[in-house]
Residue, then its C-alpha position, 0 to 999 in steps of 0.5 A: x510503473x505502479x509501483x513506481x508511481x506509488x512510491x512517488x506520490x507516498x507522502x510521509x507525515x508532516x510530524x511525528x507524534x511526541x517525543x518520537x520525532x527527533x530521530x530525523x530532524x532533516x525530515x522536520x526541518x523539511x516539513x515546517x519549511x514547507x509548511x511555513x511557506x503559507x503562514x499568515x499572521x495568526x488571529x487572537x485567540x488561535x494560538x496555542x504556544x509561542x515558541x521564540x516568538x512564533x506561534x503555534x495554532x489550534x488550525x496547525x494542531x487540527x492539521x496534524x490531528x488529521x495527518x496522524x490518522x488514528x486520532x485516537x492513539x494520540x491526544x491533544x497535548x502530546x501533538x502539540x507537544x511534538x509541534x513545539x518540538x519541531x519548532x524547537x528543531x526548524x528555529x536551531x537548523x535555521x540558526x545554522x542556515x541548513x535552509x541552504x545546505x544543498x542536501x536540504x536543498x534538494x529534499x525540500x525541491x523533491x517533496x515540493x514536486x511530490x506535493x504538487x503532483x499529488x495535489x494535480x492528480x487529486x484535482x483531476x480525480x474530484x470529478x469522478x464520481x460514486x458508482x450507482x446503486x446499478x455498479x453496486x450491485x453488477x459487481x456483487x452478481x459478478x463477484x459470488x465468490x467474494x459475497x454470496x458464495x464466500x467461504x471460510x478456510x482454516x489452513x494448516x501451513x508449514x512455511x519454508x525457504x523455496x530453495x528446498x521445495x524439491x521434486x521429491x517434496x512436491x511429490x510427497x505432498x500429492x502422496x502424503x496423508x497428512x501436514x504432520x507426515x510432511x512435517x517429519x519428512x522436513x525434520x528428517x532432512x533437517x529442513x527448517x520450516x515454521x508452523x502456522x494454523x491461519x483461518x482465511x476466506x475467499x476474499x484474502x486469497x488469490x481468485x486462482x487459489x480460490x477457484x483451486x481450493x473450492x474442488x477440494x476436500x478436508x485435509x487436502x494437501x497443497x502447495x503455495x509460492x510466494x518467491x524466496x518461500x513457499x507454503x505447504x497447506x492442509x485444508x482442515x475445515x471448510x464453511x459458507x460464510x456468505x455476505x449480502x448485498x446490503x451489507x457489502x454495499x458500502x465495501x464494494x463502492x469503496x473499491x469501485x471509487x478507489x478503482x475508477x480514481x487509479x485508472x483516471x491518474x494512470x490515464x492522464x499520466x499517460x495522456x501527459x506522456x502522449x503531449x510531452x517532450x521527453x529526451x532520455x540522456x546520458x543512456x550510459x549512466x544507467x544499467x537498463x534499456x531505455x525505450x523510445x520517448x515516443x514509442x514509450x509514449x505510444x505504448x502507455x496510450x494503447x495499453x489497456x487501464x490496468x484494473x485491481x484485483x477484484x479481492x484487493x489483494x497482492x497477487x501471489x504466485x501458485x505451485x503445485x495445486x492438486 
């Protein structure tokens, strides 16, 4: 489910920098639409370029200023260069109607009710408020793995497809003296694989790689299964790289804050869910099981808030670990 919910509210950015936008004039046409929908007469002085007789604002260009993200890769001009082209492009598309094709139609409708929802959720969430000085801390003392007692990896990896992580590789890599022994092995069955040298610590790992990895030795060999490939991993050196409290205060209330502010749209989705009448129809048209509205309902109620991993990484599957 989120998964799901994260593509739902996932909003693109209302225009492309300069230039670049013109590879989908649907989606520009789309953003002026909506964000036309709120236009008042501008005050003197604000406006920037006029463009067919509408004008462009200074408010407009500081919106998508923000909507960029990384004010410093684009300047001024060229944002606003882009704003001119997208008025270029909602001025040609409304000559030819397209507000009214039924395609446009049911794009503007779905980000309309992709805005609104996040809009709700982002509302419901204002509230929240940061973790004590107290939170702070209980989550360093909980955590030494990822502060205190942080260490440091460098790690050699052979990356290959998963189909051929073969019993008798497996077996080689508990035997095996070194990454280069395995790797002659690879060639000799004319298996393609990629070498890599990565320095990583126990923050990017997995906690169950982590809490493998710290009864292990230099030049340990291990394996790693991440789906359609596997990692076969040397160990050539380990170092404490221990992080403060102080100095991960700020890191951990940003997790603390994103974390609480998931669990609060997970649970009113499913308090939403719990007042709603849902009637799943048409079960033909899909290729899956559809659960019960009101056991689906029941479930999401009692089922606990799921909560992030502590590193704030993508779970990874582990195999093989010696």
């Amino acid at each position: 489910m989120t998964n799901s919910l994260s593509a739902l509210f996932r909003l693109s950015n209302a225009v492309l920098p300069a230039r670049r936008m013109v590879g989908s004039a649907l989606l520009v046409f789309l953003a002026a639409t909506l964000s036309a929908c709120g236009d008042t007469e501008k005050a003197p002085g604000q406006s920037l370029a006029r463009v067919n007789g509408e004008d462009i604002t200074i408010l407009q260009l500081n919106d998508e200023l923000q909507r960029t993200g990384d004010q410093q890769t684009f300047t001024k001009k060229q944002v606003l260069e882009g704003l001119i082209d997208r008025q270029l492009l909602v001025t040609a598309a409304q000559s030819e109607k397209l507000e009214r094709d039924p395609l446009v139609m049911q794009a503007i409708e779905r980000d309309k009710a992709q805005i609104l929802a996040q809009a709700y959720l982002q509302r419901k969430i204002a509230n929240n408020g940061r973790p004590s000085a107290l939170d702070i801390d209980s989550f360093y003392q909980k955590n030494p793995d990822l502060f205190s007692l942080r260490k440091q990896f460098e790690l050699k990896e052979l990356v290959i497809d998963t189909k051929n992580l073969s019993p008798e590789l497996t077996a080689l890599m508990g035997t095996a003296k070194s990454l280069n022994e395995v790797a002659s092995w690879l060639d000799s069955k004319k298996i393609a694989f990629a070498p890599t040298h990565v320095t990583r610590t126990s923050v990017d790992l997995p906690n169950d790689v982590v809490k493998a990895m710290k009864s292990m030795s230099k030049g340990q060999l291990f394996t790693l299964k991440e789906g359609q490939r596997s990692i076969l991993i040397a160990i050539e050196d380990i170092k404490d790289t221990p992080v403060t409290g102080p100095a991960a205060s700020a890191q951990i209330e940003r997790f603390l804050i994103n974390q609480k502010n998931k669990e609060a749209e997970i649970a009113e989705i499913a308090r939403l869910h719990m007042g709603a009448k849902i009637a799943y129809l048409n079960d033909g048209l899909i290729n899956k099981d559809v659960t019960a509205p009101a056991a689906a309902a029941a479930a999401a109620a009692a089922a606990p808030v799921p909560k992030a991993d502590a590193a704030g990484n993508i779970a990874r599957g582990v195999a093989g670990l010696k």
